[in-house]
Each structure stands twice: as structure tokens, then as C-alpha cells.
N, C-alpha and C positions, 0 to 999 in steps of 0.2 A: 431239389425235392428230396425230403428224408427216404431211404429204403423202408419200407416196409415191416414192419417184425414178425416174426417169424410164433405162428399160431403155436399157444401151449403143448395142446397136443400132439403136434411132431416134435416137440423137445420131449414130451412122454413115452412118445413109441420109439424114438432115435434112438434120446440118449440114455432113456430108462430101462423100457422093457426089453430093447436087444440088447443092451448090456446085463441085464438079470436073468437073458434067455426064459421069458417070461412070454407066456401066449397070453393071447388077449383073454380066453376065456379062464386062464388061472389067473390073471393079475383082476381080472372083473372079480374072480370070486373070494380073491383075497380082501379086495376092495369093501365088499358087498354090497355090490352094482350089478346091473346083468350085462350084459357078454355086449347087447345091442347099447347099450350107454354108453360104456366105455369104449367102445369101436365107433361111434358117431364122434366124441371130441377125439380119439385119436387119427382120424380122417378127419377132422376140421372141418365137421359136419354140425358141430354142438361146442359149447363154451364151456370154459371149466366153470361151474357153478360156485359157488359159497361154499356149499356142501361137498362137492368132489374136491375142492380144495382143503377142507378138513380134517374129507378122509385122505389124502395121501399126506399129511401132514403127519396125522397118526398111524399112517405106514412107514413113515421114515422117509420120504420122499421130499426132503426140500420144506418151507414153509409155507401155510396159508396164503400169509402176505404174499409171498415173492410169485406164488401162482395166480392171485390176484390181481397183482401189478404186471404181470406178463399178459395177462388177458384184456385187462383196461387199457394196455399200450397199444392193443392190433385192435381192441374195438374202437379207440381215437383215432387212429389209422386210416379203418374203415371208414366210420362219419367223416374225415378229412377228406379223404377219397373224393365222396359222394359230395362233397361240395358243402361250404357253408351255407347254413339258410341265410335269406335278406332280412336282417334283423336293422332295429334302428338301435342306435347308444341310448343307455338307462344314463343322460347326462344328470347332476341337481339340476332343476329350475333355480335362475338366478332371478 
């Protein structure tokens, strides 16, 4: 079984904002998010959105994409987790 990946936002408060020595309520506000947003995904409480992927894009912070695909890998994750539905195969009719 694969390990798990590791939620965006503890790569954002790890390896971000203790390395910018950055509090959540200055990097919320450099952001322009409030202080409760950006402390829910970085607690793994909230996803990084479309939009908070963005904006830390246009903070300098890595790319959209790569925050995109870091979130869509722990949301597969999750559904994997949680088990496949019982689907039947979309076979052609022969």
C-alpha cells in the first residue's frame, strides 16, 4: 500500500512559513486571507483551493499547479482510503 501524502498545508507551515519566520496572521495578511483560512489548511483542516493556490503563486511561493497536484494526490489518497465504490465496467456492447 502506497504512504499517504503528505497534506499541502503542512508543507506550507513547515517548510514555508517557519523557514520566512512568518506567523500565520502576517503571512494570512500578506496573502489576503484572514488569519481563520489560512490556519484551517495549514492545520489540514481546509484544502488548498484554486484561489489560495493563486495567490501563493503570486507570492512567490512555488506554482499553482504544483499546489494543485499536491492536493489532488492526498484527495486520491483519501477516496482510496475510503474504499472504492462498487461500480460495474462501462464495457462497448458487442
Amino acid at each position: 500500500m502506497m504512504k499517504k501524502p503528505v497534506h499541502p498545508g503542512a508543507i506550507l507551515r513547515e517548510d514555508v512559513l517557519a523557514e520566512l519566520d512568518l506567523t500565520v496572521a502576517e503571512a494570512a495578511k500578506r496573502l489576503g486571507v484572514s488569519r481563520v483560512t489560512l490556519s484551517r489548511v495549514l492545520h489540514e483542516h481546509a484544502r488548498i483551493s484554486p484561489n489560495m493556490a493563486l495567490r501563493l503563486e503570486a507570492a512567490g511561493v512555488g506554482t499553482a499547479r504544483s499546489w494543485l497536484a499536491m492536493q489532488t494526490a492526498r484527495d486520491l489518497a483519501d477516496e482510496r482510503a475510503a474504499g472504492i465504490p462498487n461500480v460495474t465496467r462501462l464495457n462497448p456492447v458487442a
